[in-house]
C-alpha positions in Angstrom: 12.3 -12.8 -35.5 10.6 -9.5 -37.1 12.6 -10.0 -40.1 12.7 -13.7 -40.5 8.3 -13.2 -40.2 8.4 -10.0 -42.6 7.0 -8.3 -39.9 7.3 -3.8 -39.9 9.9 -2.7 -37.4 9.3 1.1 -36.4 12.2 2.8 -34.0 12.0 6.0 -32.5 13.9 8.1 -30.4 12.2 9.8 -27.4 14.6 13.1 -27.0 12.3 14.2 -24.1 12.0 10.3 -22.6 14.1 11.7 -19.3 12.2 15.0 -18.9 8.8 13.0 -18.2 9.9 10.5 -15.6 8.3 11.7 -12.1 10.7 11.1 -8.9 9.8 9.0 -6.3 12.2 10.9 -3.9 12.9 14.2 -2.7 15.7 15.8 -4.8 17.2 19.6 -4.4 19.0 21.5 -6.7 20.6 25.1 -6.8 19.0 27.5 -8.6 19.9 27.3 -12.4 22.3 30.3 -13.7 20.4 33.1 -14.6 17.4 32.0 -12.7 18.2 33.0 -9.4 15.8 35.0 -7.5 17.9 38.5 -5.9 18.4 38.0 -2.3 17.4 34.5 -2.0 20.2 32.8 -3.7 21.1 30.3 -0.8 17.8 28.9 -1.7 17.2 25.6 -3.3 14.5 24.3 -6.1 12.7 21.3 -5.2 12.4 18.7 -8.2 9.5 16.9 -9.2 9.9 15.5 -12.5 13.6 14.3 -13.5 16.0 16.4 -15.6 18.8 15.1 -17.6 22.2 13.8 -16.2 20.0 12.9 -13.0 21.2 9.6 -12.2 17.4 8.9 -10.9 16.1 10.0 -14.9 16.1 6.7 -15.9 14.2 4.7 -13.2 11.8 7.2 -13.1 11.0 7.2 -17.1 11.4 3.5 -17.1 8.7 3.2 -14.3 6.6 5.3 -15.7 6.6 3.7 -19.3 6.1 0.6 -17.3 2.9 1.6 -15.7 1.3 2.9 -19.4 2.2 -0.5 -20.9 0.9 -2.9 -18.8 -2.4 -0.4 -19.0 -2.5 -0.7 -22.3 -2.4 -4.6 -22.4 1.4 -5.5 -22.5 3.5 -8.1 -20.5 6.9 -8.1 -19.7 8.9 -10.7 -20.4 10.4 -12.2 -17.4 14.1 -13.2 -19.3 14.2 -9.1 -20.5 13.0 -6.7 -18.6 13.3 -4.3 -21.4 11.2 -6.7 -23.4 7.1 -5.8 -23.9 4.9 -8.1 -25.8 1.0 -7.6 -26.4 -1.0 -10.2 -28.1 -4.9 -9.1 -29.5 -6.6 -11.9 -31.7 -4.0 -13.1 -34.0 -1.9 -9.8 -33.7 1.2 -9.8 -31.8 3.3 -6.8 -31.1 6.9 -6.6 -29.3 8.4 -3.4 -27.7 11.9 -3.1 -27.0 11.7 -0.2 -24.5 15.5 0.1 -23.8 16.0 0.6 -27.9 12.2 2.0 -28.5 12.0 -1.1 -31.4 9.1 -2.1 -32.2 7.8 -4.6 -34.1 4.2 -5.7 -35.3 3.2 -8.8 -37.6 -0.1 -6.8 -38.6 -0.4 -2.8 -39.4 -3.6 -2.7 -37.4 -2.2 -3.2 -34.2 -0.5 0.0 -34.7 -3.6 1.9 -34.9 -4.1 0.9 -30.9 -1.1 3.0 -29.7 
């Protein structure tokens, strides 16, 4: 649709995306090599945000992105729940959250992000 419109398409990665999602349950983990502290080594860390190849990472970043977007005026699309779309005036923007695409038919509605 983006290109058949000549609308800008903008992708990003987010190489931190996992490290920000905050966990809705209680998760333990053993204290990382190097980091233990002598003579309390049984001990465990409690987590509160998600760390990578935690198979809760996801949810909790996807949630959380969830939350900002519909703050900031988008919908999700019922058929794709991957699929964000925010309409102001004439502008319309569409967010791909599970590819971070992004595409706007105006430059100005970048400038609201």
């Amino acid at each position: 649709m983006a290109a058949e419109k000549g609308w800008k398409v903008h992708q990003m990665d987010v190489k931190s995306a996992f490290l920000n999602g905050d966990l809705q349950e209680e998760v333990y983990m053993t204290q990382p090599p190097g980091f233990e502290i002598e003579g309390q080594e049984h001990k465990v860390c409690k987590l509160i945000k998600a760390l990578y190849g935690l198979k809760q990472a996801p949810r909790a970043w996807y949630a959380k992105m969830d939350d900002y977007l519909k703050k900031v005026g988008f919908q999700r699309s019922e058929s794709d729940d991957t699929l964000y779309v925010r309409q102001q005036g004439k502008y319309l923007s569409y967010l791909h959250l599970d590819h971070w695409q992004i595409a706007l038919n105006a430059a100005e509605t970048w400038e609201f992000y």
